[in-house]
C-alpha positions as CSV (number, residue, x, y, z in Angstrom):
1,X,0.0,0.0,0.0
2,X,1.3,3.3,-0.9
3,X,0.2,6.2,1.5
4,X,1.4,10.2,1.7
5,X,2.4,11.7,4.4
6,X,-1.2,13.7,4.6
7,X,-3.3,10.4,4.3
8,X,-1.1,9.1,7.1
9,X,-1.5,11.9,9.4
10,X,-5.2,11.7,8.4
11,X,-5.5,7.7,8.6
12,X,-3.1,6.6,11.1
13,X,-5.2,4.5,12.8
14,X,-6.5,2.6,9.6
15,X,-2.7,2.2,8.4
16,X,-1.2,0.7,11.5
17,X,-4.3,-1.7,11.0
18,X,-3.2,-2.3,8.1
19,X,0.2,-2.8,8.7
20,X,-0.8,-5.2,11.7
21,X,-2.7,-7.3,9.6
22,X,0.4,-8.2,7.5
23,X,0.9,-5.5,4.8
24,X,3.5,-3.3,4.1
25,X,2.9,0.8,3.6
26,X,5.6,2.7,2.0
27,X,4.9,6.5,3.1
28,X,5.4,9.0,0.2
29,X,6.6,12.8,0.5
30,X,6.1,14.8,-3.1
31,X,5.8,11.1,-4.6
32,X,8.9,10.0,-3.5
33,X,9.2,7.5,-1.3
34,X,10.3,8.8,2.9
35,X,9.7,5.7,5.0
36,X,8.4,2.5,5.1
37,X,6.0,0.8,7.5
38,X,6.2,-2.9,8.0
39,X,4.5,-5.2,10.6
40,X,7.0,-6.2,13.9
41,X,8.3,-9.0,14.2
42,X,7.1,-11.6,16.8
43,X,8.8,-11.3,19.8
44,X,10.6,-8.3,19.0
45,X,13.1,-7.0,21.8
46,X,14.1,-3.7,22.6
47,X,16.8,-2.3,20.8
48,X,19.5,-2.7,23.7
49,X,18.7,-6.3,23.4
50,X,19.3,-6.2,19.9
51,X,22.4,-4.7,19.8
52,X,23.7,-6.9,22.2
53,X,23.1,-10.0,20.6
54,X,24.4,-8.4,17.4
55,X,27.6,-7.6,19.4
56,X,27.2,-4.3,18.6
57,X,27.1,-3.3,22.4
58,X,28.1,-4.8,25.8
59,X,25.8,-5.8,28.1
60,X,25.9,-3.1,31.1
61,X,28.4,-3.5,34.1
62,X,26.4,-5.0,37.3
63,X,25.8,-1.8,39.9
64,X,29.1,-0.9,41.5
65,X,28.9,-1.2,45.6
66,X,28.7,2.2,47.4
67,X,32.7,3.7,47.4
68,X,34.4,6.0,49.6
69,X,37.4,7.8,49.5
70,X,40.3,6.3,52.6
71,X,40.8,8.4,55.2
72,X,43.8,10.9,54.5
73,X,46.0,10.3,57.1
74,X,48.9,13.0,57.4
75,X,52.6,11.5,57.0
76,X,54.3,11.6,60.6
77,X,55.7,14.6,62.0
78,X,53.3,16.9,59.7
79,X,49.9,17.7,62.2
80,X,46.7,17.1,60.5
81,X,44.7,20.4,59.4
82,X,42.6,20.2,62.7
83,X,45.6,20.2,64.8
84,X,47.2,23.0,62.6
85,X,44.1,25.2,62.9
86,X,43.8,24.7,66.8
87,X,47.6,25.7,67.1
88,X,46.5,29.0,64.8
89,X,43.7,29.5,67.0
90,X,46.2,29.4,70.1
């Protein structure tokens, strides 16, 4: 079936029936074919699944578990910024 983009706008519902059903619609813009609408296919995945079993893409890393930063200890002999802004404070 051959459709414009005016009679699609206008008959959406009726193509997408259409399409459904089994047929194919090829959408047409100043009589030149734009885009073409066929039915999905059964069982059809997302597109991250796709890609993924195209190898296209990795499956995403598992969650990392909370991090923080180690405590900044201060090499020995140099006092730690608390004890350095008490001696300021006298």
């Amino acid at each position: 079936m051959e459709v414009t983009v005016r009679e699609l706008k206008a008959q959406l519902s009726a193509v997408i029936r259409r399409v459904r059903a089994g047929e194919t619609a090829t959408v047409t813009l100043h009589r030149r074919p734009v885009v073409r609408l066929v039915p999905a296919q059964p069982g059809d995945d997302s597109i991250d699944g796709k890609l993924i079993r195209a190898g296209l893409m990795l499956t995403p890393p598992q969650p990392l578990e909370p991090w923080s930063p180690p405590p900044r200890v201060p090499p020995p002999g140099i006092p730690s910024l608390a004890d350095a802004v008490l001696e300021d404070r006298g």
